[in-house]
C-alpha positions, -999 to +999 in steps of 0.1 A: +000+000+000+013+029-010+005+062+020-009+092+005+012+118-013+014+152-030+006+153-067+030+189-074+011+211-101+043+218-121+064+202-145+064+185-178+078+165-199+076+138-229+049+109-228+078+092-235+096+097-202+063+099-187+057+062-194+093+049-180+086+073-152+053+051-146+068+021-153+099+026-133+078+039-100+054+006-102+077-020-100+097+000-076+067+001-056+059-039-060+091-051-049+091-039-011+058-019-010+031-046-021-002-038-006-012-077+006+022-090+005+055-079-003+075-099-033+097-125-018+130-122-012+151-155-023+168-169+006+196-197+008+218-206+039+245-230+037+248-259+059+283-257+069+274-280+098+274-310+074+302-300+055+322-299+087+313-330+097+313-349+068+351-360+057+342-372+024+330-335+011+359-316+028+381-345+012+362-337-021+367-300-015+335-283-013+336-260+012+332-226+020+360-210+037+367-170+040+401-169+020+380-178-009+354-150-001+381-123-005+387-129-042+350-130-055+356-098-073+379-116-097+351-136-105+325-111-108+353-093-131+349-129-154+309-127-152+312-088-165+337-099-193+311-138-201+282-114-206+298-091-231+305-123-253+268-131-247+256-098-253+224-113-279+215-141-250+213-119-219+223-084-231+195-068-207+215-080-177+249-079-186+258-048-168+234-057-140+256-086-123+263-082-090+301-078-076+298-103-046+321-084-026+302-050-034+268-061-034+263-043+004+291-022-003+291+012+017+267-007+034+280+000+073+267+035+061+234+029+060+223+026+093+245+042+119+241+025+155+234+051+184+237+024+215+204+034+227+186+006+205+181+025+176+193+034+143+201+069+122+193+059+083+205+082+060+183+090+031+207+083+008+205+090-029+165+080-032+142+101-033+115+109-004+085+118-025+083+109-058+076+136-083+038+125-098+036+149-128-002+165-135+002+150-173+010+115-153-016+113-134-042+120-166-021+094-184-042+061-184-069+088-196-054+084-230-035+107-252-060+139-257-041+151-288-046+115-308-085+107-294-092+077-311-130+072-325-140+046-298-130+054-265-144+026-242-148+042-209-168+070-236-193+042-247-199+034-214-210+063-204-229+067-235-245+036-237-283+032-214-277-010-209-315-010-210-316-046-223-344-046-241-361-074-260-349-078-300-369-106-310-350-136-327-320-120-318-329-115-281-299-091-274-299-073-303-327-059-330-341-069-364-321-067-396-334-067-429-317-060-463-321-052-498-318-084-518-302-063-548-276-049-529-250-079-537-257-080-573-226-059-585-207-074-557-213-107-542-212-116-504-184-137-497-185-162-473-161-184-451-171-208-430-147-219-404-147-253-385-128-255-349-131-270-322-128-253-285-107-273-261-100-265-228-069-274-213-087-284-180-125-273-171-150-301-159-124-328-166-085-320-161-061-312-191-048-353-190-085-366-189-095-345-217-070-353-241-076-387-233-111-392-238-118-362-267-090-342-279-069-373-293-098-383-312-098-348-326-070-347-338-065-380-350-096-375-377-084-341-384-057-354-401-075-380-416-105-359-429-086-327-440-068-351-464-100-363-480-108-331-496-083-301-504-111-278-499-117-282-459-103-263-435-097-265-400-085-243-370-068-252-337-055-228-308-039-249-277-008-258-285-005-275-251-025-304-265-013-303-296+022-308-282+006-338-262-004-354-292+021-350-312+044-365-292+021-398-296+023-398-333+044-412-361+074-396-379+045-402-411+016-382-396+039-354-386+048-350-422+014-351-431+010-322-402+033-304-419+020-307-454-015-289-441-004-264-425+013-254-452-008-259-478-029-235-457-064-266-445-046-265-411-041-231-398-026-224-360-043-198-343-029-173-319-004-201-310-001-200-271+004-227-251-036-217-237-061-196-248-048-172-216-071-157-190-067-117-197-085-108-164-063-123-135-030-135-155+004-111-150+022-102-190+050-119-181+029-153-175+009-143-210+043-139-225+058-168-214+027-191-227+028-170-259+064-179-267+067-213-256+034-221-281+052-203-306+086-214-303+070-252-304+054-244-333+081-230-352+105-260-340+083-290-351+056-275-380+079-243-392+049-222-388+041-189-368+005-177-366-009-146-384-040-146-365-053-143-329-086-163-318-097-156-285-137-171-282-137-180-245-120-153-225-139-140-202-138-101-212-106-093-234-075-068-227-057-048-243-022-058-233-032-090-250-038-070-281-006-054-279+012-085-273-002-102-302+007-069-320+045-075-308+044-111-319+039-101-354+002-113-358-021-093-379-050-099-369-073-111-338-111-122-330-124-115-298-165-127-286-170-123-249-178-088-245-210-071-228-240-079-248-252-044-244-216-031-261-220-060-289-251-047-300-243-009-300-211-018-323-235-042-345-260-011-349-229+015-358-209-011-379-182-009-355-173-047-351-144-041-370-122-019-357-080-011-348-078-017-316-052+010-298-033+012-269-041+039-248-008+055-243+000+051-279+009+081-295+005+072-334-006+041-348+018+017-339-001-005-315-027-006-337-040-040-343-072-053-366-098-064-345-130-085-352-161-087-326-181-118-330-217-102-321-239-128-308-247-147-278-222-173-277-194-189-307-214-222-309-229-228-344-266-218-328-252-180-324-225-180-350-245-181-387-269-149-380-290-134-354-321-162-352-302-191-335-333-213-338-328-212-375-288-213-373-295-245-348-306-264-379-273-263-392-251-274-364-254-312-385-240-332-346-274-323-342-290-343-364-318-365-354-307-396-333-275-377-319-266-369-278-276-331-283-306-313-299-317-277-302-328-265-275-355-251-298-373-280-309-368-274-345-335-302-352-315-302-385-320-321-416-297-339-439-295-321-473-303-340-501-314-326-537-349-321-525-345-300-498-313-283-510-327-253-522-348-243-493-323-252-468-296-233-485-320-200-496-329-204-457-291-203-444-282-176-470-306-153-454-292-159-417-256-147-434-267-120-452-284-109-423-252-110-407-232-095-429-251-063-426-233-059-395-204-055-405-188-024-431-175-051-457-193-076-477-172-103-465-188-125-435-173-152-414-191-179-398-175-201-373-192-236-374-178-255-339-184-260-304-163-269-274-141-305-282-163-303-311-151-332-341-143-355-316-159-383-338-157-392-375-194-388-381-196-359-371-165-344-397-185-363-420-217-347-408-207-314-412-186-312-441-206-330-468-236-314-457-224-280-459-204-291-492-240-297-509-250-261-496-222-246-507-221-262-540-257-250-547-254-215-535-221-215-557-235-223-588-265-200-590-255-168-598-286-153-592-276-156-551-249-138-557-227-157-531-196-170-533-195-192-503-162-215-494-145-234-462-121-213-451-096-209-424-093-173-402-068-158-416-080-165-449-113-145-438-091-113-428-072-117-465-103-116-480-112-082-463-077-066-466-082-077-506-114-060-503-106-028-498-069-030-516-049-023-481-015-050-471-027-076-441-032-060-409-032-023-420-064+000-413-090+001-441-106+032-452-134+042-429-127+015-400-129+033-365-097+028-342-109+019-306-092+021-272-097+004-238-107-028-226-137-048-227-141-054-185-165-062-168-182-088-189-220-096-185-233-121-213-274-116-203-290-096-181-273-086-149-248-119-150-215-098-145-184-119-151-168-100-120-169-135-095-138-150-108-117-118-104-116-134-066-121-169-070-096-193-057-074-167-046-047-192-035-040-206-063-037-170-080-011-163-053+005-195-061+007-193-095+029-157-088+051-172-065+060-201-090+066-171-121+088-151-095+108-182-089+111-190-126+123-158-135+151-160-106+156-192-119+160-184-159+188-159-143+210-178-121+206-203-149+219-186-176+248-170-154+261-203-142+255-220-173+276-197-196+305-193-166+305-232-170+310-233-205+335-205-200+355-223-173+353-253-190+334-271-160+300-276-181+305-312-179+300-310-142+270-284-140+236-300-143+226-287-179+195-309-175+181-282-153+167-267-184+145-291-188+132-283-154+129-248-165+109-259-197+081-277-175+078-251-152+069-227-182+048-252-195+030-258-163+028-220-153+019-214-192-011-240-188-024-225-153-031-192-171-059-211-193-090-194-187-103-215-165-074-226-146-059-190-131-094-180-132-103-206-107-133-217-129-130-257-130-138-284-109-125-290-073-106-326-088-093-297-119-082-274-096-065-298-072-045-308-106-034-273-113-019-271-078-002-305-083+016-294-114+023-259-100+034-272-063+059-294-086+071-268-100+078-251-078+098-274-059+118-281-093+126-245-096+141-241-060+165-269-070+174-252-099+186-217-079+206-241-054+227-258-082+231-221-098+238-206-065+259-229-053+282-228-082+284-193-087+294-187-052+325-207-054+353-192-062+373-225-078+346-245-100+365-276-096+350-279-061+316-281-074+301-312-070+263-319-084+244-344-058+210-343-064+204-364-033+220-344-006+218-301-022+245-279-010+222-255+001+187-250+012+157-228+004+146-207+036+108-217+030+094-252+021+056-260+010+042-292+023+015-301-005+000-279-030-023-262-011-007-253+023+012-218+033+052-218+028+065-225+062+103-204+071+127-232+078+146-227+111+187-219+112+203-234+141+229-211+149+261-221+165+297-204+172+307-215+143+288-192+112+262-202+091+255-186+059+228-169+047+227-161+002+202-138-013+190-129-043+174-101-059+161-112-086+149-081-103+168-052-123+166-022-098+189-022-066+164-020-035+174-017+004+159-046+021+146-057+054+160-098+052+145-119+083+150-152+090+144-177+119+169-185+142+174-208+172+186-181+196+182-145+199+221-138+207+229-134+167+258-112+152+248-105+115+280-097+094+291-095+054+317-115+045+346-089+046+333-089+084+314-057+089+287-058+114+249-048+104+228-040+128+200-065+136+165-065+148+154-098+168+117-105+172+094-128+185+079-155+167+043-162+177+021-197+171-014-177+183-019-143+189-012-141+225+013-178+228+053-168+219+072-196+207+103-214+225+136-211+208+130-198+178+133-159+167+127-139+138+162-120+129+159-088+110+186-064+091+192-045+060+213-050+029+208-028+000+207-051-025+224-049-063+205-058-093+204-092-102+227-100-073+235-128-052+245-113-018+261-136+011+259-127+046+273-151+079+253-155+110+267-164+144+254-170+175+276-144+195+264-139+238+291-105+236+273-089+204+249-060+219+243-045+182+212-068+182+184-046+191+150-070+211+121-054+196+089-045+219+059-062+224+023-045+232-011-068+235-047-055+233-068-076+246-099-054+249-115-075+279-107-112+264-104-136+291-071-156+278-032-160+288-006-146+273+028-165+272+061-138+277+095-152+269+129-139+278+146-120+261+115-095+252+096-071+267+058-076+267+034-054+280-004-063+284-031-040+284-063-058+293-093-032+286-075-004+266-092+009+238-070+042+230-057+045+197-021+038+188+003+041+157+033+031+148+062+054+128+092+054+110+116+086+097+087+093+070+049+087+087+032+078+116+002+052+110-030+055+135-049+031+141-085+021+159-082+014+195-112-005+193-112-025+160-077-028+159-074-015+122-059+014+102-073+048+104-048+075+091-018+081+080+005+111+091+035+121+075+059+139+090+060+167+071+024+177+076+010+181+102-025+168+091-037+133+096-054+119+064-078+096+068-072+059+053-096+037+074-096-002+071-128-021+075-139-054+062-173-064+051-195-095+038-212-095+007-239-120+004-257-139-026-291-133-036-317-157-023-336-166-056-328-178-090-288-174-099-262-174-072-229-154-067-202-182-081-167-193-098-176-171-125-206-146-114-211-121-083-243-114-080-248-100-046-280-095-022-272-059-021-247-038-005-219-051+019-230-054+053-199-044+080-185-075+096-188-080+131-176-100+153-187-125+182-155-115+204-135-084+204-103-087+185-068-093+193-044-067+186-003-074+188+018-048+185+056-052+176+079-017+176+116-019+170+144-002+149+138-019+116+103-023+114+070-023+132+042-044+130+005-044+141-015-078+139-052-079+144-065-112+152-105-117+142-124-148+132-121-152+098-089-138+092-061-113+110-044-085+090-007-077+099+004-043+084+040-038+089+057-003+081+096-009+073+121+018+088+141+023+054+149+052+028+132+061-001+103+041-015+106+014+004+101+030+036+069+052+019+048+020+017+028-002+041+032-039+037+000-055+041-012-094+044-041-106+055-045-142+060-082-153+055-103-189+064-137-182+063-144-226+053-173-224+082-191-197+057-216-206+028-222-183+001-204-153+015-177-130+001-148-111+027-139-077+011-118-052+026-127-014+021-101+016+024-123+047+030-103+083+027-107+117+024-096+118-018-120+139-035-119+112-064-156+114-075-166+082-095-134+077-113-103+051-100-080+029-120-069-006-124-040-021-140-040-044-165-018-076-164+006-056-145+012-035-173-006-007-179-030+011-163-064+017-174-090+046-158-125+030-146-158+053-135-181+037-113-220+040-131-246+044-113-268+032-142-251-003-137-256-029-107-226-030-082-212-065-096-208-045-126-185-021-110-160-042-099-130-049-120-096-069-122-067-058-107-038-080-116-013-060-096-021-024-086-049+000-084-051+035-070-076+063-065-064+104-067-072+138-067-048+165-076-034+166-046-029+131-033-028+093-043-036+060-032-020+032-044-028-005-040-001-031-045-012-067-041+009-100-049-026-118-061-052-110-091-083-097-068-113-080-076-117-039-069-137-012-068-142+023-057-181+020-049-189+056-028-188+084-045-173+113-023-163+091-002-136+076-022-135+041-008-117+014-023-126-019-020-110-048-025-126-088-027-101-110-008-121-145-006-152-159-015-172-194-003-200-205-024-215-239-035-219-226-071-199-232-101-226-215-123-208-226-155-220-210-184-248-224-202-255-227-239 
């Protein structure tokens, strides 16, 4: 959480510089300000106990001794000079390597010990305040000097969402048409077969490919080869790679031979069909490259065209990524049915979608809106899906589904040809008239859709006879073919003479999103924004540990090669890091990071991440390891018995990382961290230790000051021999930082902090331990605070929660008040689920049975407040640093509320911004995108997804939220400027979406 802060009035600058500005300040911000959590901090000590006491490894040389220590700069020196020769691979951190000897260097300087249990900390060269420019803060408004002709958050307000009744096409109106109006220039149709498979949903991603999505792809490459004319589409490379894999050297050429003859076209090409709500860019990235390198290895294809039919609500970053990747072109369908049919009635389903923030037109992407209901052949051929239903052919009389409207298909034979085909024809002109060009595309699929060989044969020949009589009467004036996607968007680039993915004349050029997504009546999409929020916090932990991974990979594997010790590193730890990717790049499917599947789906996901995960930490220990010794030929790989040790271990999938204890002796143990991100931060490293009598020191052996704490097993019980030790390092980019901790009785640097309890009249014992001071107040209820060199932060004597935050430089409290509230479901017909929040009304304050617990922890380094309720308890710690780092409030709340049914926690920060209706939300933790809250809409409408950050502002201060989860957020009271934030939700509903 970031405290409120002056906006100045002055100053300018280029968008440019504005946008690195931004950029720069946010992931500043995330690393050591996160609002729920802060981003971990990777932490190895080195079990020189074993090594001592083992003869065979001090035999064998690997050990750690302090005359190597002193000539790590030489090696550093060698890393500089590796990553010069390897400027192509890792050029973007080859001048970011930490010197191991100067990676706290000038440290002793940062905090100055005064012997009265406190520290001085200099501010050093980082700024207090950071400058927010006026122009910054209208930034995510968009660019006022290039206003694009569809400005989202403008057709929002613009638009009534009345809903009203449109007849055959419920959601939209009647169209009618001229039949002469084709006569000088035929429609042209393409019809375009896929199939929809979900890499996990109702059955999991191995249970789906073994009972459907083989089969599909086995008769896809039989069938396509009957006839040159058919076409077929696929997206998940995931299971496509799964297949492939089971197939013969025979089939893969025949694979080959389609796709580039142009019947089998890849689409999008990620690994998924990615999530753009909840999933970070650098997960979307990684899933969009490993699909794409895959592709490229094994077919020698790269997509031109994006296909996203199942998302639930689409982002821009995913249009500027697939803009980056080189595509041309991308189809979107779940958006609000009220926004469909107001771009269906302005001929506006076409459109260049923009970034925001672009100046010019070089984000610019072309963009096609399906405009019905749904992307199954019912809603896919024109507006009356009754009609449309008759020629979805799996539906044919005798078959496991029907239409749902009683009317079923018919085979086409030479009687009923005409009619059927005059009938259809009207259902795509009809469509057409939609859109600006005379070019129509019409998906014919459904989810794992071809899964049998009837049904190829089904659709195909019977839409070969209706193509072949539209075809030949010229008095239709259709030209009608099978067709693939990008073949569709050739067509209309031919049509109006412009080269693939450039803006025909006439098309408007849109900006925004499409969040929040309703597809009927007041079913807003805005549930799974919150849904299984472990597993969203899960899946970030896992992409923060591959990316520290991928680093300490590539640095130890090229100073192997260098050294000439390759032979002895574990290059098969890449194939570690290729799972991982894998694994993360299938948890972003839309309804895996969504947390839309089933219980035995999800449990899956978490297997495969929790694996992961594990993996990963493996690989940082054999990197670590071998980049901290100074002579390589003392490296030994034993993947049995690892040199060092993570400082957190998971138990299964879906428990909480537990810190693993040091036991500290005379002689020292070692503690290595890394930073694993570009920027050099100051740090606040704790650990747990056996004894509080700990001297903290960097190798060259200066002393840092250290902060020893109690470590607690219930809010008022202190546990026996262990302790939390605290200090500081300032921390290089991309470094690997080593510090030794001793058990020393003489030190008296090491700082106890103090304990106070609140126990507002509750009738229970509280445990104190020696060494630290604990004092009890049994019936206080005055407010308190807690304060570092920048702010003072009040807080409720009563409810135990935040209140306001002071800095020091003014003298006026602003008000930042914490409160938590329930949001039920509503008691008849649809339920608040997986995917929808649909609540009985406003949230209703929680209250609880007893008064709460309140734990409050003050020493040199940090301070911490811990409010114990219920259903969950909330520590907010404030971290006694310079710069940034000591500007921001760390905040975790820790939340069980199993004993609850069909009930949603949300946490509300009311202040005094004059923000009116308008508060913004990131977007995949890259960009930032200005919402309004509308009154015209119901409250599940307002809430939106916040990947990373959120804030609210008015020209004179900001509110920022950090969190290290996708959650769900709003700013629901006007002039009162509250954000709100959905932390968990319990409900018995999936409420899947229906056909």
């Amino acid at each position: 959480m970031r405290p409120l802060r002056p906006a100045p009035r002055g100053g300018g600058g280029s968008a440019g510089n504005r946008d690195t500005r931004r950029m720069k300040l946010k992931k500043q911000v995330t690393v050591c300000g996160g609002a729920i959590f802060c981003v971990a901090v990777f932490s190895l000590y080195l079990m020189l106990d074993r090594v001592q006491h083992e003869p065979e490894r001090r035999q064998s040389g690997v050990s750690f001794p302090r005359s190597q220590i002193s000539v790590l700069q030489n090696r550093i020196e060698q890393l500089e000079q590796l990553l010069e020769e390897n400027h192509q691979i890792i050029s973007h951190i080859k001048d970011s390597v930490l010197e191991l000897t100067e990676n706290a260097g000038g440290f002793p300087g940062l905090l100055t010990y005064q012997g009265n249990g406190s520290w001085a900390i200099p501010a050093g060269n980082h700024p207090t305040f950071l400058t927010v420019l006026p122009q910054d803060c209208q930034f995510a408004l968009g660019n006022k000097g290039h206003k694009t002709d569809l400005q989202m958050l403008d057709v929002y307000s613009l638009l009534k969402f009345d809903n009203l009744d449109g007849g055959a096409w419920k959601q939209g109106f009647e169209i009618t048409y001229n039949e002469h109006e084709w006569d000088n220039d035929p429609l042209q149709v393409y019809v375009v077969p896929h199939s929809h498979n979900d890499p996990g949903w109702i059955k999991t991603f191995d249970k789906y490919y073994q009972d459907q999505t083989q089969h599909i792809l086995n008769n896809m490459l039989l069938k396509l080869q009957e006839d040159p004319k058919r076409r077929f589409i696929w997206a998940e490379i995931s299971f496509f790679s799964k297949w492939w894999d089971n197939i013969d050297s025979q089939k893969k050429a025949a694979v080959r031979r389609l796709a580039a003859s142009g019947q089998l076209e890849f689409v999008t090409g990620g690994w998924v069909m990615t999530d753009e709500a909840n999933a970070h860019y650098f997960a979307m990235i990684d899933q969009l490259i490993e699909g794409h390198q895959w592709m490229e290895k094994n077919i020698g294809v790269i997509p031109k065209s994006g296909w996203a039919i199942d998302p639930f609500g689409h982002s821009s970053t995913m249009s500027y990524l697939l803009k980056r990747a080189n595509l041309t072109s991308m189809l979107i369908q779940r958006v609000h049915y009220s926004i469909k049919k107001h771009f269906s009635a302005t001929k506006s389903l076409e459109f260049m979608w923009r970034q925001t923030w672009d100046i010019d037109s070089s984000t610019d992407i072309f963009c096609h809106l399906m405009p019905f209901y749904s992307y199954d052949v019912p809603h896919t051929c024109g507006p009356d899906p009754k009609i449309c239903c008759q020629f979805d052919f799996r539906r044919l009389p005798g078959g496991r589904i029907s239409c749902p409207w009683k009317i079923p298909p018919k085979p086409i034979t030479s009687i009923n040809v005409a009619e059927r085909a005059n009938l259809l024809l009207d259902q795509y002109r009809k469509k057409s008239k939609l859109y600006k060009s005379k070019v129509v595309l019409i998906p014919v699929g459904d989810d794992f859709r071809y899964d049998n060989a009837l049904e190829w044969d089904q659709q195909f020949q019977n839409y070969a006879k209706l193509f072949d009589y539209m075809n030949s009467h010229p008095e239709l004036h259709v030209q009608v073919q099978f067709g693939t996607l990008s073949e569709y968007f050739d067509a209309v680039y031919k049509k109006y003479g412009v080269s693939p993915g450039s803006r025909p004349p006439t098309y408007p050029v849109l900006s925004g999103d499409f969040f929040t997504y309703a597809d009927r009546e007041d079913h807003y999409w805005s549930g799974y924004f919150t849904s299984r929020p472990f597993y969203k916090n899960l899946d970030r932990a896992l992409e923060s540990h591959l990316r520290a991974a991928e680093i300490l990979y590539s640095l130890a594997l090229n100073h192997a090669r260098r050294s000439g010790a390759d032979s002895k590193y574990p290059i098969s730890d890449y194939s570690t890091l290729t799972e991982a990717r894998r694994n993360i790049g299938l948890f972003q499917h839309h309804d895996a990071i969504t947390g839309t599947s089933k219980e035995v789906v999800v449990i899956d996901y978490g297997i495969r991440l929790f694996h992961s995960l594990m993996n990963l930490k493996r690989v940082i220990i054999n990197a670590a390891h071998f980049l901290i010794l100074w002579d390589k030929n003392d490296y030994r790989y034993d993947q049995s018995s690892l040199f060092l040790h993570m400082d957190d271990k998971r138990q299964n999938h879906d428990t909480l990382p537990e810190k693993v204890v040091i036991k500290l002796e005379s002689l020292p143990r070692y503690v290595v961290v890394l930073n694993p991100i570009e920027q050099e931060r100051p740090c606040v490293i704790s650990v747990l230790a056996t004894s509080p009598q700990v001297r903290v020191t960097l190798i060259d052996g200066s002393t840092l000051p250290t902060q020893v704490s109690a470590v607690w097993k219930s809010p008022t019980d202190m546990v026996t021999d262990i302790y939390q030790i605290s200090f500081v390092s300032r921390l290089s980019a991309l470094g690997l930082a080593v510090f030794q901790l001793t058990e020393s009785f003489n030190y008296r640097a090491s700082v106890k902090s103090n304990v106070v309890i609140y126990l507002r009249n509750r009738d229970v014992t509280v445990s104190k331990k020696e060494p630290f001071s604990v004092k009890i107040l049994e019936s206080s209820t005055d407010d308190f605070f807690i304060e570092n060199q920048h702010m003072q932060v009040w807080f409720n004597g009563v409810t135990g929660l935040m209140e306001t935050i002071k800095r020091k430089d003014d003298q006026q409290k602003q008000k930042v008040r914490v409160e938590f509230m329930w949001y039920g479901t509503r008691p008849f017909k649809d339920k608040s689920g997986a995917y929808l929040f649909l609540p009985d009304g406003e949230a209703k304050a929680y209250i609880s049975k007893q008064a709460a617990i309140t734990r409050v922890t003050k020493g040199p380094l940090f301070s911490e407040v811990v409010t114990f309720y219920q259903h969950f308890h909330q520590i907010v710690r404030l971290y006694n640093l310079p710069g940034v780092e000591g500007l921001s409030l760390d905040v975790s709340i820790v939340v069980d509320i199993h004993d609850q049914i069909n009930r949603e926690l949300a946490m509300r920060l009311s202040t005094s911004i004059e923000s009116g209706d308008t508060f913004y939300t990131d977007l995949n933790g890259f960009q930032i995108q200005a919402r309004k809250y509308f009154q015209k809409l119901p409250l599940q409408a307002n809430f939106y997804p916040m990947s990373t950050m959120a804030y609210i502002q008015d020209d004179r201060f900001r509110l920022t939220l950090h969190t290290a989860q996708s959650l769900g957020v709003s700013s629901i009271r006007n002039g009162q400027s509250a954000c709100e934030l959905s932390l968990s939700a319990k409900s018995h509903y999936l409420n899947a979406p229906q056909p």
